[in-house]
PyMOL commands that place a pseudoatom at each C-alpha (Angstrom):
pseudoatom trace, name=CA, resn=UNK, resi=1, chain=A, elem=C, hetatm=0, pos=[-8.549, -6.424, -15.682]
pseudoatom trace, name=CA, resn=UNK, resi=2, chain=A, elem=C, hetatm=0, pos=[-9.351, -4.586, -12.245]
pseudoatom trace, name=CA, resn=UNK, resi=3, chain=A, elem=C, hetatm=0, pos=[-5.731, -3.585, -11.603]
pseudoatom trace, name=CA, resn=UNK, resi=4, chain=A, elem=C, hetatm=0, pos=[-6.513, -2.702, -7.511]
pseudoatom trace, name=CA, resn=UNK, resi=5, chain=A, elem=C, hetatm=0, pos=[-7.978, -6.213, -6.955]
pseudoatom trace, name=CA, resn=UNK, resi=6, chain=A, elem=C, hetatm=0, pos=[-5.147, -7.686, -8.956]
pseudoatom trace, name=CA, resn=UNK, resi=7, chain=A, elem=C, hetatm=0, pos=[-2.276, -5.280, -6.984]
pseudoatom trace, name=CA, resn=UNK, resi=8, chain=A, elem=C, hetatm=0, pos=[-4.049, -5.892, -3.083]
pseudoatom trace, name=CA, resn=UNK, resi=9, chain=A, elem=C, hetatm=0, pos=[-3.800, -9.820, -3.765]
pseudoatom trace, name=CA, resn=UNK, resi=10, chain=A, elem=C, hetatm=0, pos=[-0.205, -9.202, -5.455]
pseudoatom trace, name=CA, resn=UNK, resi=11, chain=A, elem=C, hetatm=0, pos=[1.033, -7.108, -2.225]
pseudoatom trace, name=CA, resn=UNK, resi=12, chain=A, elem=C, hetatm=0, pos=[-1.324, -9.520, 0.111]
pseudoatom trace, name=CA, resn=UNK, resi=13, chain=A, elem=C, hetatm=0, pos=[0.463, -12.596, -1.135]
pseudoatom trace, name=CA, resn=UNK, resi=14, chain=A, elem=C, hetatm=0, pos=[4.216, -10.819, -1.193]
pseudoatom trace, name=CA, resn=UNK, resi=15, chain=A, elem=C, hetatm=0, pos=[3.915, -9.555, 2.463]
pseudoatom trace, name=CA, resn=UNK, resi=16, chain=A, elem=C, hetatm=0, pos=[3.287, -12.822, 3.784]
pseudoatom trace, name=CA, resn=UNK, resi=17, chain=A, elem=C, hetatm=0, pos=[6.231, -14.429, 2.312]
pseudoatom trace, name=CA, resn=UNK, resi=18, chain=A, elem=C, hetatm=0, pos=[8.137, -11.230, 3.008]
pseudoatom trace, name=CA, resn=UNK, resi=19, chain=A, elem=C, hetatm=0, pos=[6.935, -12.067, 6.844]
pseudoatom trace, name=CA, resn=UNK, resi=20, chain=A, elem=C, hetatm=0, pos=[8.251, -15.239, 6.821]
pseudoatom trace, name=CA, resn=UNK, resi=21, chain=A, elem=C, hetatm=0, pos=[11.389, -14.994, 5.269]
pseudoatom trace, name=CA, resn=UNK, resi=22, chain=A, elem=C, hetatm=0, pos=[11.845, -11.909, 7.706]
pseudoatom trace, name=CA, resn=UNK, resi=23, chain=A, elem=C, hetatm=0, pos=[10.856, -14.323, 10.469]
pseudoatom trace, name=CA, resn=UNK, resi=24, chain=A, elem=C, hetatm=0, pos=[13.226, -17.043, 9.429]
pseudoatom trace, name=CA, resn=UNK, resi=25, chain=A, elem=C, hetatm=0, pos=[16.548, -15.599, 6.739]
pseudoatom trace, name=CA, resn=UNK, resi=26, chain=A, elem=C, hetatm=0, pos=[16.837, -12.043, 8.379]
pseudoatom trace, name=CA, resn=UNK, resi=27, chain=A, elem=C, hetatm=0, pos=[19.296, -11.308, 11.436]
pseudoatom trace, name=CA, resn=UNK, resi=28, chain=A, elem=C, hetatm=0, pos=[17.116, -10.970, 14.563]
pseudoatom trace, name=CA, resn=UNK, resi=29, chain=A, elem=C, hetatm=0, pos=[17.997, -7.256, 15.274]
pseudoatom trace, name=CA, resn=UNK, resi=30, chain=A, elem=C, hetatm=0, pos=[16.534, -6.626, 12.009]
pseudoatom trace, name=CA, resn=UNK, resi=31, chain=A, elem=C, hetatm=0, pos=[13.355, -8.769, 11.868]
pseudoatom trace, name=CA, resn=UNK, resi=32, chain=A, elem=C, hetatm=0, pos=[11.230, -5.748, 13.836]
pseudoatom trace, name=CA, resn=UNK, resi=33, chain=A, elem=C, hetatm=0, pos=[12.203, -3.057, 10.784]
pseudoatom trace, name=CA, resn=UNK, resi=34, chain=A, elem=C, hetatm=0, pos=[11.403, -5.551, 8.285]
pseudoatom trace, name=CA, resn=UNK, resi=35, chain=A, elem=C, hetatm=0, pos=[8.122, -6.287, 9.970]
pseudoatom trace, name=CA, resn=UNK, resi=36, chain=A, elem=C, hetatm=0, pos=[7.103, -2.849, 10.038]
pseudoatom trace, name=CA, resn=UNK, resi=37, chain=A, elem=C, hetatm=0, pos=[6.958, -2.863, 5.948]
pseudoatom trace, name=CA, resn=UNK, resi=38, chain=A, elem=C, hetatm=0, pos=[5.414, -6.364, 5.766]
pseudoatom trace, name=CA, resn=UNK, resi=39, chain=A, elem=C, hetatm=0, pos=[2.685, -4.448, 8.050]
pseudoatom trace, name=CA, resn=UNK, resi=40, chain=A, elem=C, hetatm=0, pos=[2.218, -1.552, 6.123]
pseudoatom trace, name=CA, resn=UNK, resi=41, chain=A, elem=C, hetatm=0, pos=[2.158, -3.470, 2.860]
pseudoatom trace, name=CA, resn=UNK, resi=42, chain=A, elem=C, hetatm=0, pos=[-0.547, -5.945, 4.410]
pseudoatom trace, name=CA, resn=UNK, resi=43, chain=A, elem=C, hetatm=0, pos=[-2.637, -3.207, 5.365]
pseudoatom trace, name=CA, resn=UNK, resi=44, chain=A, elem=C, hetatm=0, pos=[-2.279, -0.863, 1.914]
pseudoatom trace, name=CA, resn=UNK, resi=45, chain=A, elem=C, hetatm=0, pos=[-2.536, -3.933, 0.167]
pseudoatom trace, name=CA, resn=UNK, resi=46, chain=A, elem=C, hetatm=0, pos=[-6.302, -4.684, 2.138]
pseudoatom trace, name=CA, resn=UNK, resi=47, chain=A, elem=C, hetatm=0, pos=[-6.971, -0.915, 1.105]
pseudoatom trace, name=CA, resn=UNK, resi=48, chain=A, elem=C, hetatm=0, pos=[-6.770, -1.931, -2.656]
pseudoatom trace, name=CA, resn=UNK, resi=49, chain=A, elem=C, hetatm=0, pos=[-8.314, -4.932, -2.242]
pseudoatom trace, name=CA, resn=UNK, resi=50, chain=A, elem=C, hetatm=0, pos=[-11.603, -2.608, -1.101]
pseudoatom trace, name=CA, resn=UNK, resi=51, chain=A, elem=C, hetatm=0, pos=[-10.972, -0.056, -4.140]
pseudoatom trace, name=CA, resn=UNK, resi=52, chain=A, elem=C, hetatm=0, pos=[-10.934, -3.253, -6.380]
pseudoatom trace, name=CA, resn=UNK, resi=53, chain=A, elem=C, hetatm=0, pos=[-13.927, -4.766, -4.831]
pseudoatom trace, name=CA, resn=UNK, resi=54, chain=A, elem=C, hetatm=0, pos=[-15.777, -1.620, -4.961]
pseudoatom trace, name=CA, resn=UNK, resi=55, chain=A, elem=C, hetatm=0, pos=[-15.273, -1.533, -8.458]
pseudoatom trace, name=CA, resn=UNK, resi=56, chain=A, elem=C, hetatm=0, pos=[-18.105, -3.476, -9.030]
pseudoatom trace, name=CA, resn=UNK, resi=57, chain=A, elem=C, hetatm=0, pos=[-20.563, -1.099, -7.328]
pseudoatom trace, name=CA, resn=UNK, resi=58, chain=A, elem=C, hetatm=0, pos=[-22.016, 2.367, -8.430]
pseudoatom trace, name=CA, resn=UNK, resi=59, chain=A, elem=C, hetatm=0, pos=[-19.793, 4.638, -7.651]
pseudoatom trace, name=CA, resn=UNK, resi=60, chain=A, elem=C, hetatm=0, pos=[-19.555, 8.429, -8.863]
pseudoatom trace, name=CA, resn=UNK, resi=61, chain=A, elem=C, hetatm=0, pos=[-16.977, 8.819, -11.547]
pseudoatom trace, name=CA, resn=UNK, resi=62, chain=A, elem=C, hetatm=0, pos=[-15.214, 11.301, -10.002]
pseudoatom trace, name=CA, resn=UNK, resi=63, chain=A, elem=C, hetatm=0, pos=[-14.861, 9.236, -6.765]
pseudoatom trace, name=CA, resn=UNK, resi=64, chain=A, elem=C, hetatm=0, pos=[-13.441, 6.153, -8.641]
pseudoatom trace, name=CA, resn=UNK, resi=65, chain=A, elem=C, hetatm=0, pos=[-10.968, 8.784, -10.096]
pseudoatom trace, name=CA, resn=UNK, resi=66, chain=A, elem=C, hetatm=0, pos=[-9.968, 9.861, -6.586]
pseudoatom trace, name=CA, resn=UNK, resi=67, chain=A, elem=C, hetatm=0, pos=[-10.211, 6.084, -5.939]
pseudoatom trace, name=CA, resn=UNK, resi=68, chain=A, elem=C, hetatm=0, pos=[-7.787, 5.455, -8.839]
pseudoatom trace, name=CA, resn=UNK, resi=69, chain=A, elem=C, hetatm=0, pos=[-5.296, 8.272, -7.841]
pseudoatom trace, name=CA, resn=UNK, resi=70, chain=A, elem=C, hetatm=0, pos=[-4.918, 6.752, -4.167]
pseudoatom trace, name=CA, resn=UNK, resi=71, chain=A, elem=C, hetatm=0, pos=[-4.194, 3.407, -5.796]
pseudoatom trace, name=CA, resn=UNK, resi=72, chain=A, elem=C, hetatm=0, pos=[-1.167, 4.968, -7.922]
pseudoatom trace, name=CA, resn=UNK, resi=73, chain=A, elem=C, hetatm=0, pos=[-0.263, 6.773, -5.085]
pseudoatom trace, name=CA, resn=UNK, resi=74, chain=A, elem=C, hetatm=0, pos=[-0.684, 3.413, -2.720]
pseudoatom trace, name=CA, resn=UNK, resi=75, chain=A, elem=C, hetatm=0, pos=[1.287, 1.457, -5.043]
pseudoatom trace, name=CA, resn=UNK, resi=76, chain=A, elem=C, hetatm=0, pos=[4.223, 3.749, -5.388]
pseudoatom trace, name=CA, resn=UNK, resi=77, chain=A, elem=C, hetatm=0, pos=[4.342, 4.319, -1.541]
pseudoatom trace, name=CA, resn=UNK, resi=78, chain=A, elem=C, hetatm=0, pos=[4.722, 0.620, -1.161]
pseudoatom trace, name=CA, resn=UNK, resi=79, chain=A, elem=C, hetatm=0, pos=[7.196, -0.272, -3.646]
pseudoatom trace, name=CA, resn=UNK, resi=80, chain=A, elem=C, hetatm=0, pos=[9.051, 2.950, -1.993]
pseudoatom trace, name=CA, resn=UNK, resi=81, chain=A, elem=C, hetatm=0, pos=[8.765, 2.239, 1.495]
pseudoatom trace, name=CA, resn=UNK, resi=82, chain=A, elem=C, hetatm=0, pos=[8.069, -1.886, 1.797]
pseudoatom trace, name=CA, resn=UNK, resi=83, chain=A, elem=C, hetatm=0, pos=[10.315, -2.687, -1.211]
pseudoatom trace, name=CA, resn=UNK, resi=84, chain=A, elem=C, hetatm=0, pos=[13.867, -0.799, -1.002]
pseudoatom trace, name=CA, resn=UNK, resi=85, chain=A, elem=C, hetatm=0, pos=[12.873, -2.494, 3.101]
pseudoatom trace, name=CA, resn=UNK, resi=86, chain=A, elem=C, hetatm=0, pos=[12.719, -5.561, 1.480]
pseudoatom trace, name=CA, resn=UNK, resi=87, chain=A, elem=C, hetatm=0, pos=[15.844, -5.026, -0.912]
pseudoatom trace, name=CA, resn=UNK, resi=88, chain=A, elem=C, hetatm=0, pos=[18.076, -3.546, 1.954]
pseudoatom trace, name=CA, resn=UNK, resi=89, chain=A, elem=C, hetatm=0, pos=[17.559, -6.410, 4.773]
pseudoatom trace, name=CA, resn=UNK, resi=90, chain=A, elem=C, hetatm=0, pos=[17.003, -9.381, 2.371]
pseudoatom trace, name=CA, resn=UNK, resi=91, chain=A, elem=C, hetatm=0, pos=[19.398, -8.369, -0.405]
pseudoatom trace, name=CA, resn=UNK, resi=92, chain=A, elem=C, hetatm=0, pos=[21.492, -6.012, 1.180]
pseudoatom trace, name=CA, resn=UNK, resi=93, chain=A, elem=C, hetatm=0, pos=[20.994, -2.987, -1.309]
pseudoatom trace, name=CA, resn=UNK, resi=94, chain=A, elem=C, hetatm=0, pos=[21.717, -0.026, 0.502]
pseudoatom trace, name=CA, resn=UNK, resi=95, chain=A, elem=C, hetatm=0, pos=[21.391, 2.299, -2.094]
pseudoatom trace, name=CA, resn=UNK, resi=96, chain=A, elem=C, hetatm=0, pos=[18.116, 3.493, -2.279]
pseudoatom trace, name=CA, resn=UNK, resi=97, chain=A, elem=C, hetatm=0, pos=[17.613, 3.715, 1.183]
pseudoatom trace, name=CA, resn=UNK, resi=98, chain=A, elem=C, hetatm=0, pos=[17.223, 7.182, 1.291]
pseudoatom trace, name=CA, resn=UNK, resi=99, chain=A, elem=C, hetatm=0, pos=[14.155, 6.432, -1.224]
pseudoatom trace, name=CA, resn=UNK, resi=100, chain=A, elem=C, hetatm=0, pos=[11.902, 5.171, 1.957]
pseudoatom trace, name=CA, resn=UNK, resi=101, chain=A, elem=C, hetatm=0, pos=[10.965, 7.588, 3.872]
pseudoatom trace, name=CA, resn=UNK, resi=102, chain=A, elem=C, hetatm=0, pos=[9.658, 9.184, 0.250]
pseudoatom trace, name=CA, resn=UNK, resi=103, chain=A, elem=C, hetatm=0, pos=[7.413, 5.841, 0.217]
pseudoatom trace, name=CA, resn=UNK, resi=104, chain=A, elem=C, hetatm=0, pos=[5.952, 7.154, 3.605]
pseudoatom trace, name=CA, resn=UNK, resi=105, chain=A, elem=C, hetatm=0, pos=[4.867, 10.394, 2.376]
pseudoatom trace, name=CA, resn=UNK, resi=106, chain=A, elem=C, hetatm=0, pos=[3.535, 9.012, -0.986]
pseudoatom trace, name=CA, resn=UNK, resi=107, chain=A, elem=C, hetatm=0, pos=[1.268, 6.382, 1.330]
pseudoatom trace, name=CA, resn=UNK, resi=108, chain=A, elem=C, hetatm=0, pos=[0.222, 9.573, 3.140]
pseudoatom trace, name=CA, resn=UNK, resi=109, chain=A, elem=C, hetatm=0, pos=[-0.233, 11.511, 0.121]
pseudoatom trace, name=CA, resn=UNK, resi=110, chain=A, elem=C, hetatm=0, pos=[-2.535, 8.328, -1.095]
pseudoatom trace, name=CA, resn=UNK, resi=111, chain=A, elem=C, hetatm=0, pos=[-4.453, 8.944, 1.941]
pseudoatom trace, name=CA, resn=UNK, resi=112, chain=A, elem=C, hetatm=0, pos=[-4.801, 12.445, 1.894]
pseudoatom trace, name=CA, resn=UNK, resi=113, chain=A, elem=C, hetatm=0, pos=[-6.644, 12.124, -1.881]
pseudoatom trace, name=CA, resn=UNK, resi=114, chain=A, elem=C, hetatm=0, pos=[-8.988, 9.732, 0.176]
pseudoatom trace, name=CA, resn=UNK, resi=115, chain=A, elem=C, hetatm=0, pos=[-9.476, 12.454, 2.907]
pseudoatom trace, name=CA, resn=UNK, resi=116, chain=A, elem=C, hetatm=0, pos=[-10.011, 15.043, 0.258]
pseudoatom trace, name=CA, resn=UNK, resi=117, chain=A, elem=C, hetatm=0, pos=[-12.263, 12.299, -1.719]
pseudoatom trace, name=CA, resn=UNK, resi=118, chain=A, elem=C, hetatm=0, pos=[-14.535, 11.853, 1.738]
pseudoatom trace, name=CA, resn=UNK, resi=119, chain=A, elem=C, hetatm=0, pos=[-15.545, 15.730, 1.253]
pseudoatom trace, name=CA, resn=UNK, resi=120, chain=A, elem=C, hetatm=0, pos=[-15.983, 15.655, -1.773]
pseudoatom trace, name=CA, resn=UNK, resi=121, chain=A, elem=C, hetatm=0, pos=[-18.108, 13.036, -2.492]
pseudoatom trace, name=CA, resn=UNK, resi=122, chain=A, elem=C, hetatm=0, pos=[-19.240, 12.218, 1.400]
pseudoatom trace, name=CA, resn=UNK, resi=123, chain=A, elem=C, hetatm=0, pos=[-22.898, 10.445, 1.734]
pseudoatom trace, name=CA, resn=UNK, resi=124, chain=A, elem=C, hetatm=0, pos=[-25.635, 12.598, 2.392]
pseudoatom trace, name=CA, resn=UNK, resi=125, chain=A, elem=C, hetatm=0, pos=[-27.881, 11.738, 5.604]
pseudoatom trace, name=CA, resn=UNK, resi=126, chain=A, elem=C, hetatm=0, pos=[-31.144, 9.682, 3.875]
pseudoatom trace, name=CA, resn=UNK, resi=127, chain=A, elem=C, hetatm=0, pos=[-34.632, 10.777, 5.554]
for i in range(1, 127): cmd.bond("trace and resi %d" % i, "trace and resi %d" % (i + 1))
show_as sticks, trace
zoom trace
């Protein structure tokens, strides 16, 4: 199973129909904050689309580590931020809102193991 192929298609597929609903069963003041998770989740979900995808190459082992961290860290950051979104304006479960802006650091803490991965393991110039 190559869990960050399988989680970028899961997230790819659930922001789209989070975009429509949002376009079509959300009150129209709220359709812009509801959009800005179905963005973040389309574009994190892309992210582990490339992790899965570059599964298949040769990789260093402690990159795909790094690699594996970010994906955790990814995943958590969207169910954080995207989902208690998606449970406040579509369910109207306010209690975990204060959980979201904890989703935005964990996204920034998944890329901040990919900044930290690019030094590590950056490509060295070929002659």
């Amino acid at each position: 199973m190559n869990l960050p192929l399988l989680l970028g298609a899961f997230f790819g597929l659930t922001a789209v129909a989070a975009g429509a609903y949002a376009n079509h069963g959300v009150d129209p003041d709220d359709v812009e904050k509801v959009m800005l998770a179905v963005r973040s989740q389309q574009l994190h979900g892309m992210v582990m689309l490339v992790f899965g995808f570059s599964s298949y190459a040769p990789l260093p082992n402690g990159l795909r580590t790094k690699m594996k961290i970010s994906t955790g860290l990814l995943t958590l950051g969207i169910l954080l931020f995207s989902g208690v979104i998606f449970l406040k304006y579509f369910l109207g479960f306010m209690a975990l809102g204060f959980l979201v802006p904890f989703g935005g650091v964990t996204i920034m803490l998944g890329w901040l193991v990919l900044i930290w991965a690019g030094f590590v393991h950056g490509v060295k110039a070929r002659d």
